[in-house]
PLY file of the C-alpha trace (Angstrom):
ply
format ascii 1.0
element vertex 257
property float x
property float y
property float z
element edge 256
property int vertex1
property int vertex2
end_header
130.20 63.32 139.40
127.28 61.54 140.34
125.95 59.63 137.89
126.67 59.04 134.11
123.28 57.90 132.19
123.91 56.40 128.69
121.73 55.47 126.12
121.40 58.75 124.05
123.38 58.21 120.70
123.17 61.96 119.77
123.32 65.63 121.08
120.78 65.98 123.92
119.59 69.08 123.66
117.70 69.41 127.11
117.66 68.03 130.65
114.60 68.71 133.27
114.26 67.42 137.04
111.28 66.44 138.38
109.85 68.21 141.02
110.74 65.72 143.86
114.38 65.12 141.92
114.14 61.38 141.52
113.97 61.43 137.64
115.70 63.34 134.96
114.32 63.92 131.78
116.25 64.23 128.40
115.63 65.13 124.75
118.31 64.31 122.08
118.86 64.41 118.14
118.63 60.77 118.44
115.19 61.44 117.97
114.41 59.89 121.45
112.92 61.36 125.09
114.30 59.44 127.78
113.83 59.25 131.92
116.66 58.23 133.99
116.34 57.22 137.60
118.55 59.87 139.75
118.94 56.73 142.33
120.84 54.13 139.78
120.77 55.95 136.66
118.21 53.57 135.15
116.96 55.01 131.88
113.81 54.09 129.73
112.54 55.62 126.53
109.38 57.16 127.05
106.49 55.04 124.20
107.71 56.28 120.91
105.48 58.25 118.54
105.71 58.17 114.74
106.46 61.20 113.79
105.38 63.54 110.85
108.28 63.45 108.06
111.26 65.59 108.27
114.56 65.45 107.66
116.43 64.40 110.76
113.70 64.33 113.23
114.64 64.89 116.49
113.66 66.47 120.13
114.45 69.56 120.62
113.02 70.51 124.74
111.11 68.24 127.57
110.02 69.09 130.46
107.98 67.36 133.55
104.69 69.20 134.89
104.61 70.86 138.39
103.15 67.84 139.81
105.81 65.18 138.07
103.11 63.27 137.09
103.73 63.95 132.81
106.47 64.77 130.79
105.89 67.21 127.40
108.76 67.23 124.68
108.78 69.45 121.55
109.98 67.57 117.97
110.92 68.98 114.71
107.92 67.63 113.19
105.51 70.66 114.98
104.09 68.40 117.39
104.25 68.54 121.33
103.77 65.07 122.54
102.86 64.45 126.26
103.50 61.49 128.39
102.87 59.86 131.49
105.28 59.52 133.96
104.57 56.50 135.56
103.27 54.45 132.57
105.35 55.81 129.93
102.11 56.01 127.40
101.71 58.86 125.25
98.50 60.78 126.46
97.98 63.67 124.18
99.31 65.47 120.73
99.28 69.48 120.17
99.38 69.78 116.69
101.49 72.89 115.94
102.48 71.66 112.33
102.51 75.36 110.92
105.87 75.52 112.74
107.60 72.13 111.35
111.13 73.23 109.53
114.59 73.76 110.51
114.60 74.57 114.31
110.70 73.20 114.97
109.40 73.38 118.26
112.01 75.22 120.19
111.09 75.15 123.71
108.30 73.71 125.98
107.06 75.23 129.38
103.84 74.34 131.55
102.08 76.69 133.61
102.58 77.03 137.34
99.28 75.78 138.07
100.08 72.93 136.11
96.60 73.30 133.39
98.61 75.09 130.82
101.46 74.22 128.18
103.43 77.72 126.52
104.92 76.48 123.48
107.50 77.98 121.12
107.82 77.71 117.06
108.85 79.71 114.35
107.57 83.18 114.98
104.88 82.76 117.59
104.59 81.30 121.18
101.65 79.68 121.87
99.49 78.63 125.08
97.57 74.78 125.09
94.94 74.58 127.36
95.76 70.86 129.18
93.21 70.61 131.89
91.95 67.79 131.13
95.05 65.55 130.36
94.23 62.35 132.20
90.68 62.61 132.14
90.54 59.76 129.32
91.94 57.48 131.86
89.24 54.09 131.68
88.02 52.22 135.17
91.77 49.99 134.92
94.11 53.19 134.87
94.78 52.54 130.57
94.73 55.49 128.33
91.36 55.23 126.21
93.04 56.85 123.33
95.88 59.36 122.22
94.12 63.05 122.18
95.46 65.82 119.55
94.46 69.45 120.37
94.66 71.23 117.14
93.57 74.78 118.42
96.03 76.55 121.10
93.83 78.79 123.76
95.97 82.23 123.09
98.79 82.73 121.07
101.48 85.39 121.47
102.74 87.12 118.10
105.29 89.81 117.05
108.54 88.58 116.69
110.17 90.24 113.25
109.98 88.33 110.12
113.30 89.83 108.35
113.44 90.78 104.72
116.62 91.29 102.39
117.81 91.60 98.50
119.92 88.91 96.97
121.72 90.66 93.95
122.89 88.51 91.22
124.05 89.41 87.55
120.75 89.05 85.99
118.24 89.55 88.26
117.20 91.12 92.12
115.50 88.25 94.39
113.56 89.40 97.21
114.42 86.73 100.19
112.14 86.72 103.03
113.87 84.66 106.31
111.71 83.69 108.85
113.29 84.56 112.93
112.76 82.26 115.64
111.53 81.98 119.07
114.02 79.77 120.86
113.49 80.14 124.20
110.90 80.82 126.65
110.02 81.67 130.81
107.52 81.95 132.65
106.89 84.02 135.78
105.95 81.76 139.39
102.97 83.08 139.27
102.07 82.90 135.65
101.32 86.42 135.07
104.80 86.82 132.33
106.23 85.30 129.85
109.50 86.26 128.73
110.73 85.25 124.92
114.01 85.37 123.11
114.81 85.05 119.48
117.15 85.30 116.91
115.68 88.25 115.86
117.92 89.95 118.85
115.12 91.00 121.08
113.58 89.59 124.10
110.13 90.18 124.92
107.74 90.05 127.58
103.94 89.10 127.32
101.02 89.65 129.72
99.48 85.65 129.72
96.08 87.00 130.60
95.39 88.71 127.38
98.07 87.83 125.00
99.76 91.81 124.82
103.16 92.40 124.72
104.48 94.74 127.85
108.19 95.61 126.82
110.86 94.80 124.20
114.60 93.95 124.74
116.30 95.18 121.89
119.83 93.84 120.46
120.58 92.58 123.28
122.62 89.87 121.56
123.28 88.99 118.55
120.80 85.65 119.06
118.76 84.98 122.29
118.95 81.40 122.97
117.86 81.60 126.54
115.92 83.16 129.44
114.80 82.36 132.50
112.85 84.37 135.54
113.77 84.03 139.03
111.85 82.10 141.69
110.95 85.35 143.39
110.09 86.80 139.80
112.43 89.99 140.35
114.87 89.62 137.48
115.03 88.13 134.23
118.25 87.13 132.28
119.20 86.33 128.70
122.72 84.87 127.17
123.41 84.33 123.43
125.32 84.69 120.92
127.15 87.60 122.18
129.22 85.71 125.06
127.33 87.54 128.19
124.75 86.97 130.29
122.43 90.07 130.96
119.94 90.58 134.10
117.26 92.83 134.57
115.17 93.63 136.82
111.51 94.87 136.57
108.06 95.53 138.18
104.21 96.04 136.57
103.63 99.12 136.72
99.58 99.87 136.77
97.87 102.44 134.38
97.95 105.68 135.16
93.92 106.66 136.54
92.29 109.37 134.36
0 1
1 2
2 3
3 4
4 5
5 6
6 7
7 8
8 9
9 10
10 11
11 12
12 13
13 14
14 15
15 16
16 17
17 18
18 19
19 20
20 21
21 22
22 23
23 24
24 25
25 26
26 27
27 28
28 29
29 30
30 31
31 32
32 33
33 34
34 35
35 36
36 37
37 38
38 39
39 40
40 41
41 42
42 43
43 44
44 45
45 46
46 47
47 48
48 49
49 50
50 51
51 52
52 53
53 54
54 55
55 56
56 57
57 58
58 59
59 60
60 61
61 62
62 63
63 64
64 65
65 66
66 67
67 68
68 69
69 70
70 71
71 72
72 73
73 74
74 75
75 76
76 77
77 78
78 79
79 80
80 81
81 82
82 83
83 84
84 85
85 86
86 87
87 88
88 89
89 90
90 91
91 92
92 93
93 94
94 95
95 96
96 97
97 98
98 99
99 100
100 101
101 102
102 103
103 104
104 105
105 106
106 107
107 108
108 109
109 110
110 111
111 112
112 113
113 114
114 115
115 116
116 117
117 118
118 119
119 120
120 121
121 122
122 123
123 124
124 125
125 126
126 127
127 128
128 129
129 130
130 131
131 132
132 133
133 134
134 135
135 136
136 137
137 138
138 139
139 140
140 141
141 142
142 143
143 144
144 145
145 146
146 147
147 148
148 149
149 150
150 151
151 152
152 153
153 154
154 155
155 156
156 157
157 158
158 159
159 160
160 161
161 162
162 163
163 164
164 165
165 166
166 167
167 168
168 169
169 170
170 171
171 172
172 173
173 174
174 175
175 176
176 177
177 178
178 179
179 180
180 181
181 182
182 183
183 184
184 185
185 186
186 187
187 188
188 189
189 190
190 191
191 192
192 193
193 194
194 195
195 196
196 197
197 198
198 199
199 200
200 201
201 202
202 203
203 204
204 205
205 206
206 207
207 208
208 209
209 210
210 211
211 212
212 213
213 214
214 215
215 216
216 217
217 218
218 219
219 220
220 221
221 222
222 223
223 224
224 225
225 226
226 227
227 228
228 229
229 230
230 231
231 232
232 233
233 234
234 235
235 236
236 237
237 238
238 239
239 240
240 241
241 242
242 243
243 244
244 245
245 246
246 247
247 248
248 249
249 250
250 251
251 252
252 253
253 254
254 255
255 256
C-alpha cells in the first residue's frame, strides 16, 4: 500500500485522480468532498456549501475536469457543486433540485473537451453547459460570486418509471416507484453516453441530439456501473447480478434512400 488518507468519518462513495495523478479526490456520507495529496497524503476539505435540507445529506460522486484545474461533486440535496482546485472556493451551483430524494445525484461526468458536465438523477441524465466556469474570476484571481445554472443545455430521458398494486384487506393502492440512473460514461470523444439503472437496462445516447441509439435489457438485476474504454470499442456493466458484462459496438450510419 501506498498511502492511507484519513479524515473521512463515513462511507466514501467515490475516488477520482487528477489528470497529472498528484491529487485524489473523494466523496463520502460524511457529507464532505475532500483532496488528498498523492505525495504525503495531505488532505483538505474542499469550501463547504450549505446544503438544501435532507435527511442525511451526503456526496454521492466527484470528479476533477480534463484539465485538473476543478473538481464537480453530486449531493443528495440535487445540487452539483463545482470547485477550484487550487483555491478550494466553490465556483458554480447546477441546480437539479427536481432530483433531491433517496439516492440524489448519482453520478457526475465532464465532457472530454472539458466545457460540459453529464449529470445523473432520478430518471433523467442531464448535460450543463460549463464554458464559462472561471470567467467570473476579478483582476486579483478571487471568485466575484458563486454562479447557479438552473437550466441544463440537453437532457436525456427514458428510463422506466415502474408501476405496481399493493393489495390490502380493504382497499387496492396503486404505488408508482420511481427507477434510477446510477451510473454514467462517456465516450473519448464525446459522441456516447452510456447509462445504467435500476430499472435493469443500460442505455446508450447520441450527445449531439439527445436520442437514444440502443437498449441493454436485464442485463442485471441493478446497473450500478459502466464505463467505455479509452479506445471507445467496448462498454461494460456489473450489478447486482455478480458479473461483469462487455460489449462491443460501432455507429452504424443510415441506410441512403
Amino acid at each position: 500500500m501506498r498511502n492511507a488518507f484519513k479524515g473521512h468519518t463515513d462511507l466514501i462513495l467515490s475516488v477520482d485522480f487528477s489528470p497529472n495523478d498528484r491529487l485524489l479526490v473523494s466523496a463520502s456520507l460524511d457529507n464532505t468532498v475532500r483532496l488528498w495529496n498523492m505525495h504525503d497524503g495531505s488532505g483538505k476539505i474542499l469550501i463547504e456549501d450549505i446544503p438544501t435540507f435532507v435527511d442525511y445529506p451526503h456526496y454521492r460522486s466527484a470528479v476533477f475536469s480534463p484539465d485538473g484545474r476543478y473538481v464537480a461533486a453530486g449531493h443528495r440535496d440535487g445540487m452539483v457543486r463545482i470547485w477550484d482546485v487550487r483555491t478550494g472556493w466553490l465556483m458554480r451551483r447546477l441546480n437539479m433540485l427536481d432530483c433531491m430524494g433517496y439516492w440524489g445525484l448519482t453520478d457526475v461526468k465532464f465532457t472530454p473537451d472539458g466545457k460540459g458536465l453529464v449529470v445523473s438523477g432520478g430518471r433523467t441524465i442531464q448535460c450543463w453547459d460549463i464554458s464559462t466556469l472561471g470567467a467570473t474570476r476579478t483582476t486579483d484571481g478571487h471568485v466575484s460570486g458563486v454562479e447557479e445554472q438552473t437550466q441544463p443545455e440537453r437532457e436525456f430521458s427514458g428510463h422506466k418509471v415502474h408501476s405496481f398494486y399493493l393489495l390490502s384487506l380493504f382497499c387496492v393502492q396503486l404505488t408508482i416507484q420511481q427507477l434510477w440512473v446510477l451510473s454514467l460514461a462517456i465516450s473519448p470523444d464525446g459522441r456516447w453516453i452510456a447509462s445504467g439503472s435500476t430499472d435493469k437496462t443500460v442505455r446508450i445516447w447520441d450527445t449531439r441530439n439527445a436520442v437514444m441509439q440502443c437498449i441493454l435489457e436485464n442485463v442485471h438485476e441493478m446497473v450500478y456501473s459502466v464505463d467505455i474504454s479509452p479506445s471507445g470499442r467496448y462498454l461494460a456493466s456489473g450489478g447486482k447480478g455478480g458479473m461483469v458484462r462487455v460489449w462491443s459496438y460501432s455507429y452504424l450510419a443510415p441506410r441512403q434512400s
